[in-house]
C-alpha positions, -999 to +999 in steps of 0.1 A: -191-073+040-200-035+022-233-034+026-233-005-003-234-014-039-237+014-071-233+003-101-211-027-092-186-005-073-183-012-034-191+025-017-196+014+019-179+048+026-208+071+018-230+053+045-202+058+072-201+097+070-176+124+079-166+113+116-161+076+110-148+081+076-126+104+094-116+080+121-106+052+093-087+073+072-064+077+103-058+040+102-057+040+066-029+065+068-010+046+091-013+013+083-014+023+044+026+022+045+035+006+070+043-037+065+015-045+084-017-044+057-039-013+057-067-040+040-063-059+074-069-030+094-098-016+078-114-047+075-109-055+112-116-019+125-149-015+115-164-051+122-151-048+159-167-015+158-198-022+143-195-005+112-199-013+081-168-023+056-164+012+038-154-011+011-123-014-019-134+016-033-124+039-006-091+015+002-084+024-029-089+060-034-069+060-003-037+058-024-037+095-031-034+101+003-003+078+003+012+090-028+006+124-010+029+121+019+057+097-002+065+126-024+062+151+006+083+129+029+111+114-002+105+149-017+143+156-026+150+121-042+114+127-061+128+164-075+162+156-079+150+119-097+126+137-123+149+166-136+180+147-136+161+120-158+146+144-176+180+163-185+199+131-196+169+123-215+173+155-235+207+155-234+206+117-248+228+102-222+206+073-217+232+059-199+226+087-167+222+068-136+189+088-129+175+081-166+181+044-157+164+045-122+137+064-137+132+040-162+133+012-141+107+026-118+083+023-151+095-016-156+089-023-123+054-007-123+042-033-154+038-062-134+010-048-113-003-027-138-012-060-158-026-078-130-047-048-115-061-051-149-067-081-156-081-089-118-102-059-116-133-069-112-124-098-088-109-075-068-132-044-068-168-060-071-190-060-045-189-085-012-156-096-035-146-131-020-111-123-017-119-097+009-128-118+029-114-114+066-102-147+072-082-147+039-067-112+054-057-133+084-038-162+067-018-137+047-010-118+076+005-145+090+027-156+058+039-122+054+049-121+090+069-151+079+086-136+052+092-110+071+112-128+090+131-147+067+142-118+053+154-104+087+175-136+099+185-146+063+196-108+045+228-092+050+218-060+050+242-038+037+233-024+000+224+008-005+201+019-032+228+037-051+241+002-057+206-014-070+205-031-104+172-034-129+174-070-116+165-058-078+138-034-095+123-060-116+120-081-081+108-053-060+080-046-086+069-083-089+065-086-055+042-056-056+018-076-074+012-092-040-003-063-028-034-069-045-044-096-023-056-081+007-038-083+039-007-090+019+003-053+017+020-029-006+049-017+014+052-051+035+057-068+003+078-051-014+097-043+017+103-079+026+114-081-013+143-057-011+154-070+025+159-109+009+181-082-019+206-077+012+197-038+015+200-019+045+165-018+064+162+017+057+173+018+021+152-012+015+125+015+023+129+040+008+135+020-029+101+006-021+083+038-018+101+048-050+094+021-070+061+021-057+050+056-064+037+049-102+017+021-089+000+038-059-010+072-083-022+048-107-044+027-085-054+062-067-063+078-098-082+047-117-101+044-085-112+082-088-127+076-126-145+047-115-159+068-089-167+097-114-182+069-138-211+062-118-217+098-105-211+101-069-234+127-052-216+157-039-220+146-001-201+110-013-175+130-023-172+156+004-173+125+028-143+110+003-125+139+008-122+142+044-110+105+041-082+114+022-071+144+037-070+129+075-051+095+057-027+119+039-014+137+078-015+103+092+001+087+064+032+113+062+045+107+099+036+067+096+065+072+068+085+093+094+079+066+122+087+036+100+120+049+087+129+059+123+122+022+133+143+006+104+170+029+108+171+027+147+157-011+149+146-035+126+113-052+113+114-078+139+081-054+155+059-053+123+066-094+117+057-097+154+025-073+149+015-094+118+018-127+130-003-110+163-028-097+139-031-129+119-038-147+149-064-120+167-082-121+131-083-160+125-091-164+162-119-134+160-139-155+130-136-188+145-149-175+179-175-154+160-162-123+174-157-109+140-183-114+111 
């Protein structure tokens, strides 16, 4: 568990300091959107290690770097989304395919908006029960299921041009799964639009996009709770660094993922979760892993 506590916010960061803040925000970046639980990972990383947990505030924060490299990496769709939107808006053709995505995006983000609220403070108060390792481990190993329900059961073959509010409304209900750690952001919402029948890459790429309300607004939150209880300049400096390293790493995680869907499937991340379910549940039983 965080061993750092100010003012009721986990900041098990500061402690770590620029070169193993550094070293985390590399797995951060990866895992971060990847289906394989960045919560998982930086859990597990740090007590093999030695380290302390650097806590939810810093997983958090970590969104910025992710929200970072999905608008650099999806950076056409992003443009070409908001002015079209914004031009039928004007124009009042509500009925504009991009208005109606865009608006979408917004009804899909309620969901988790509402629960991040209302489970706040379960979520992001210190040595927060639900962080604990072993629940990491048995959600790793239901998502690897899912994930590969989704694989043997889905067809496959939508595209996201063809996507209906129904399939947003989905997608973003899933994504309130993501607040349980281990259960992950991308994997669940990933897995969602995969049961939809959309093509493994496509099935991406609408979950980054649905996704990118929720992980600015989870970033940025997690930045005034920071601010609220006056972090030092070295906490933030150290924060910084974090992000930046998470952001690079996180841009070609996106770049490897979509090459793996495109090329593949997601046979290796259920695989990898069911693997790291397993190393996790067998770590605390053993001991291994506090």
């Amino acid at each position: 568990m965080s061993e750092a506590c100010t003012h009721g916010v986990d900041t098990g960061f500061v402690a770590l300091g620029y070169v193993k803040v550094a070293v985390l925000g590399v797995v951060q970046g990866i895992t971060e959107l990847m289906p394989i639980s960045s919560t998982a990972h930086m859990r597990l990383v740090p007590a093999v290690l030695g380290w302390s947990d650097p806590g939810s505030a810093f997983s958090a924060a970590m969104q910025l770097a992710a929200l970072g490299a999905v608008v650099s990496y999806f950076w056409t769709d992003v443009r070409d989304l908001a002015i079209n939107s914004i031009s039928a808006a004007i124009r009042g053709k509500f009925h504009d395919r991009s208005f109606q995505f865009a608006l979408w995006i917004v009804l899909a983000t309620i969901p988790i908006g509402v629960a991040g609220l209302a489970l706040a403070k379960l979520l992001n108060t210190c040595n927060s029960p639900i962080r604990a390792i072993s629940v990491i481990g048995w959600t790793c190993l239901v998502m690897g299921a899912l994930l590969v329900v989704a694989e043997i059961w889905a067809r496959h073959s939508r595209t996201i041009g063809k996507a209906t509010l129904a399939d947003a409304l989905i997608v973003g209900l899933a994504q309130t799964g993501a607040l349980i750690p281990g259960v992950s952001r991308s994997g669940s919402t990933l897995t969602a639009a995969l049961m939809l029948g959309f093509q493994r890459d496509e099935a991406a790429r609408l979950s980054f996009l649905l996704g990118l309300p929720a992980i600015a607004l989870a970033g940025f939150k997690e930045l005034w709770e920071l601010h609220k209880i006056h972090l030092d300049w070295y906490a933030w400096s150290v924060l910084i660094v974090g992000i930046g390293v998470a952001a690079v790493s996180a841009f070609f995680a996106i770049w490897g993922l979509m090459k793996i869907l495109e090329n593949f499937s997601s046979w290796p991340f259920a695989i990898y979760r069911f693997l790291l379910g397993v190393v996790i549940l067998v770590g605390v039983a053993m001991g291994w892993v506090a």
